[in-house]
ChimeraX commands (.cxc) that place a marker at each C-alpha (Angstrom):
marker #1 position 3.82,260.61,128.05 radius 0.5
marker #1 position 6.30,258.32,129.08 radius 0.5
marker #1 position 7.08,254.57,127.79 radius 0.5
marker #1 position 7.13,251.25,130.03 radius 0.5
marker #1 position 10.58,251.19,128.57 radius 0.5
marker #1 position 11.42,254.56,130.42 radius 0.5
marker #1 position 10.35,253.15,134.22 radius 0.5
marker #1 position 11.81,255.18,137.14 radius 0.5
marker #1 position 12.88,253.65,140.86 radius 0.5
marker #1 position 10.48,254.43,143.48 radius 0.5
marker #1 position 11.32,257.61,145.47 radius 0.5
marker #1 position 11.80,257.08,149.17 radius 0.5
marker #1 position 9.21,256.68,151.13 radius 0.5
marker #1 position 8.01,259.64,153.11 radius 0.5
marker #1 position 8.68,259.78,156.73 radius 0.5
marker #1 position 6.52,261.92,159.42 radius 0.5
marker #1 position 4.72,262.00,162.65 radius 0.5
marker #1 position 3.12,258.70,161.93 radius 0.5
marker #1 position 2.23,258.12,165.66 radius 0.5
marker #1 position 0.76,261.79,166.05 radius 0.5
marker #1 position -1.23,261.15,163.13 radius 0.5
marker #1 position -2.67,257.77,163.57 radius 0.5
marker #1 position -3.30,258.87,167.22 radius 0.5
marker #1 position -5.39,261.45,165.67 radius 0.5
marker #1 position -7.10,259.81,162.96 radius 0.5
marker #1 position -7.84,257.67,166.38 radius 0.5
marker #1 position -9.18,259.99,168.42 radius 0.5
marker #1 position -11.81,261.62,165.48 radius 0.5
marker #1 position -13.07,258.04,165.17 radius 0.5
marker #1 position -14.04,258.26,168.68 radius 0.5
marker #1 position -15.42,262.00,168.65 radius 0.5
marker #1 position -17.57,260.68,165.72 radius 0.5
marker #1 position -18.76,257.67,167.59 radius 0.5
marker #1 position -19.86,259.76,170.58 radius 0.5
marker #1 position -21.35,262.72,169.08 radius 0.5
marker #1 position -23.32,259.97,166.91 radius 0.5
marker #1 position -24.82,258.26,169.92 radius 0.5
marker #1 position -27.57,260.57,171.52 radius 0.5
marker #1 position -29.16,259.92,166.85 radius 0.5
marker #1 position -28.98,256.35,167.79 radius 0.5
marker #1 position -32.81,256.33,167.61 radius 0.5
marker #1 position -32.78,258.78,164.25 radius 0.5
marker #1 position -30.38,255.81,163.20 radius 0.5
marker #1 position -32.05,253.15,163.87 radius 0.5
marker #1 position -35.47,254.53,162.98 radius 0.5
marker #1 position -33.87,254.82,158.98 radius 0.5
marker #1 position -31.55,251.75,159.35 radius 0.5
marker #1 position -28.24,253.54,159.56 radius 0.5
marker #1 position -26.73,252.15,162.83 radius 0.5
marker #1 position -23.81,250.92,161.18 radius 0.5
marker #1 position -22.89,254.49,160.98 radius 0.5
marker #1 position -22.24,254.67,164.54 radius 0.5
marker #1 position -21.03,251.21,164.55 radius 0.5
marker #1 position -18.35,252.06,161.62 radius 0.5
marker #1 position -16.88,254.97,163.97 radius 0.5
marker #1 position -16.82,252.77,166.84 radius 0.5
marker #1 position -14.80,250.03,164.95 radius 0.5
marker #1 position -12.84,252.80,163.67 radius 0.5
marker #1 position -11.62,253.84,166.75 radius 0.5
marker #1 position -11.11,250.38,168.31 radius 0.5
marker #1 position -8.66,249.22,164.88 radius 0.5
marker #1 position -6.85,252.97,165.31 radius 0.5
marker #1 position -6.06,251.82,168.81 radius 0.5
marker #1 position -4.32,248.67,167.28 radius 0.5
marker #1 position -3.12,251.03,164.75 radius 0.5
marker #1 position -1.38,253.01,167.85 radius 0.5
marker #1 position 0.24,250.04,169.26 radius 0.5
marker #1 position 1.45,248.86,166.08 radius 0.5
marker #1 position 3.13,252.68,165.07 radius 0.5
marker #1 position 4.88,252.63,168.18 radius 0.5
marker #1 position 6.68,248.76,168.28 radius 0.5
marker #1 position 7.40,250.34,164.98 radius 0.5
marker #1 position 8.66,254.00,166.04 radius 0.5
marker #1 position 10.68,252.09,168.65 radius 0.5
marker #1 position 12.07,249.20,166.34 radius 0.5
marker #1 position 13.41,251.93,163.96 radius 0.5
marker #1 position 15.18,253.81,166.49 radius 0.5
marker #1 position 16.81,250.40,167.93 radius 0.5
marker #1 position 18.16,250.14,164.77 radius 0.5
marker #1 position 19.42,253.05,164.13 radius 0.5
marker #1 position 20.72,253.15,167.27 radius 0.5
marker #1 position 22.95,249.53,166.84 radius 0.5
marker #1 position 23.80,250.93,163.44 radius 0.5
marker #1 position 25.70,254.06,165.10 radius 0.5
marker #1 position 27.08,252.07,167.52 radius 0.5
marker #1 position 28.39,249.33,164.95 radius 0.5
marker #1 position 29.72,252.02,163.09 radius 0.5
marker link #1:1,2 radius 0.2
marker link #1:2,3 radius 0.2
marker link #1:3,4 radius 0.2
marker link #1:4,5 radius 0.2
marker link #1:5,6 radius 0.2
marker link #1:6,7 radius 0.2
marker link #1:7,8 radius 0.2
marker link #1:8,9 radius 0.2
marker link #1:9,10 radius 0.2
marker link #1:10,11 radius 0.2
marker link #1:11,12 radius 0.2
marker link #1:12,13 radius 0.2
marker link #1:13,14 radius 0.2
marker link #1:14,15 radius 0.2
marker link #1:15,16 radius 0.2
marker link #1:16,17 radius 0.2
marker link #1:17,18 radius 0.2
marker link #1:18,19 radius 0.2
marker link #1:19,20 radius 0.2
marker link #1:20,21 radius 0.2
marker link #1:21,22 radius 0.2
marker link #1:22,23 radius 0.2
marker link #1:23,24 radius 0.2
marker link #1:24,25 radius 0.2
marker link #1:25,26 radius 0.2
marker link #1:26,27 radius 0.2
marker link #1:27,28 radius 0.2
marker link #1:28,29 radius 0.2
marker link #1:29,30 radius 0.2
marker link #1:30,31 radius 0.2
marker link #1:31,32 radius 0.2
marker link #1:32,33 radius 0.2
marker link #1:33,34 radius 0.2
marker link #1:34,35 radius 0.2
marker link #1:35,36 radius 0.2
marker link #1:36,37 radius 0.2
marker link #1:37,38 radius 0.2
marker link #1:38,39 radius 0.2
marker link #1:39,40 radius 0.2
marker link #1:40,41 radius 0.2
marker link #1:41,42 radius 0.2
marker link #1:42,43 radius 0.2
marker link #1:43,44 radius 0.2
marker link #1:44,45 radius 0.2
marker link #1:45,46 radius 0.2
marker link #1:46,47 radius 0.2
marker link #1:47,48 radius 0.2
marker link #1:48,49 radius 0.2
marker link #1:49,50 radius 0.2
marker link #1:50,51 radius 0.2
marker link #1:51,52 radius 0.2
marker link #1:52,53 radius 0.2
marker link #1:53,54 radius 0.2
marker link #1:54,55 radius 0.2
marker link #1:55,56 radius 0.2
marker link #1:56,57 radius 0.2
marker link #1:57,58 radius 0.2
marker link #1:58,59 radius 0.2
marker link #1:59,60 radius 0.2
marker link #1:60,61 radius 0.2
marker link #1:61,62 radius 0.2
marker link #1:62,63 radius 0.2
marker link #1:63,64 radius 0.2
marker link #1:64,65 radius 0.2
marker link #1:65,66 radius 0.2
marker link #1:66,67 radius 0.2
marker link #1:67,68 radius 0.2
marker link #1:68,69 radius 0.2
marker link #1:69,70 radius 0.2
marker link #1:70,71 radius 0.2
marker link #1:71,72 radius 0.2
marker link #1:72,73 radius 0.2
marker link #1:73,74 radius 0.2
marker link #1:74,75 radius 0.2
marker link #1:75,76 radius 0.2
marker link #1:76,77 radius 0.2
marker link #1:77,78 radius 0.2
marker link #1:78,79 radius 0.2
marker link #1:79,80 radius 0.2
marker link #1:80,81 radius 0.2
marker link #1:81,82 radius 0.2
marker link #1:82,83 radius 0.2
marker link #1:83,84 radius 0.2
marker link #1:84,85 radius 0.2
marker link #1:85,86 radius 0.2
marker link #1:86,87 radius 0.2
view
């Protein structure tokens, strides 16, 4: 067990496909939200619609999710790019 005197630094964060994987995440929101839609009845005969609501809102916030990976993709490679250059 390890004391709060003995505290570490934080590892580097992990890199990856972050795009590939929040346009992924993305697009099973949006299978889920259509293979959900011919129960809409089933749903809303046991009040469950937000179900197919949640998958739908799921989708729509991974599509802002998309944008915001890539502005971020790109503004990492900018500056690594000026970096090389300064260099």
């Amino acid at each position: 067990m390890w004391k709060k005197s003995e505290l570490r630094a934080a590892p580097a964060p992990l890199e990856g496909p972050v795009v590939g994987t929040i346009t992924g995440g993305t697009i099973i929101w949006f299978v889920l939200f259509l293979a959900q839609l011919p129960f809409y009845g089933w749903y809303a005969d046991h009040d469950r619609t937000w179900l197919v609501w949640t998958c739908l809102a799921g989708g729509g916030l991974g599509l802002l999710g998309i944008w915001y990976v890539r502005k971020r993709d790109a503004a990492i490679k900018r500056a690594a790019a000026t970096a090389t250059d300064a260099s």
